[in-house]
N, C-alpha and C positions, 0 to 999 in steps of 0.2 A: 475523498479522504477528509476526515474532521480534523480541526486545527488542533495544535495540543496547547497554544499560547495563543492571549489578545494584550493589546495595549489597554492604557489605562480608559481613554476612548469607545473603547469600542465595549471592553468590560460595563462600563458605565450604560454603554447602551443598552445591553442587554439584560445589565439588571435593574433599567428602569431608575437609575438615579444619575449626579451630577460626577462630574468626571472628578470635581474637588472633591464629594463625598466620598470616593473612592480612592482617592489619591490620603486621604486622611484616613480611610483602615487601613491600607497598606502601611504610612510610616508608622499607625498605633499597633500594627503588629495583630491586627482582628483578620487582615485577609493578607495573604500568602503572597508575595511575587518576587521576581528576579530582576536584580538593576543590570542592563548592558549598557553603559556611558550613561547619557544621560537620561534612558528610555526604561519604563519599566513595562514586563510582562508579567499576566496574569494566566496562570494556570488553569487549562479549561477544568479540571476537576475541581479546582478551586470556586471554580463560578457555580458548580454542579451544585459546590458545598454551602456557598452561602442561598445560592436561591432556596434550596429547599430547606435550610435553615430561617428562612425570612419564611417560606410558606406555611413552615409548620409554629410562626411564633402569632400566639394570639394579639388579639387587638390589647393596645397601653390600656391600663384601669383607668379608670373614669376620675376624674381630680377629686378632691376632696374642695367642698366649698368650705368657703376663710369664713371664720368667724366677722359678722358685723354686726351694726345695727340692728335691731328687731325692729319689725313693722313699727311703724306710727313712733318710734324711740329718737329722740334727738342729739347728737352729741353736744355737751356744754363746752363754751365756750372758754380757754384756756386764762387765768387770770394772768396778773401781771409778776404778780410773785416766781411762777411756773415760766414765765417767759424771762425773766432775769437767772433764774435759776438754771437754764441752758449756756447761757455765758453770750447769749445775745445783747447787743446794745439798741 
């Protein structure tokens, strides 16, 4: 007989992450469970629902690199004016 509920432990195990990670979609309201005292259970369909929610999500896009320097380009040196002007002493 398949379980119809896991703890927040065992949830965690199974989907491969931290039991805090899990513990924080539950109270965000992203994964489903039921509180009895101070114990919370997790819906096996629920678990059903985020893994293959998690399998079918592509890889995060690639970062966008920050604007810096160009090759060989130096930054100048901040005068003195520019450093008074922050309310530095």
């Amino acid at each position: 007989m398949a379980r119809e509920y896991y703890s927040i432990p065992e949830a965690a195990a199974l989907l491969g992450l931290s039991r805090i990670a899990v513990f924080k979609r539950v109270k965000a309201g992203r994964m489903a469970a039921l509180r009895f005292g101070r114990n919370w259970a997790v819906p096996a369909a629920e678990l059903e629902r985020v893994a293959a929610a998690a399998a079918g999500a592509s890889a995060p896009p690639p970062a966008r690199p920050v604007p810096g320097p160009e090759k060989g380009e130096v930054k100048e040196a901040s005068s003195d004016e520019e450093m008074n002007s922050m309310g530095w002493d």
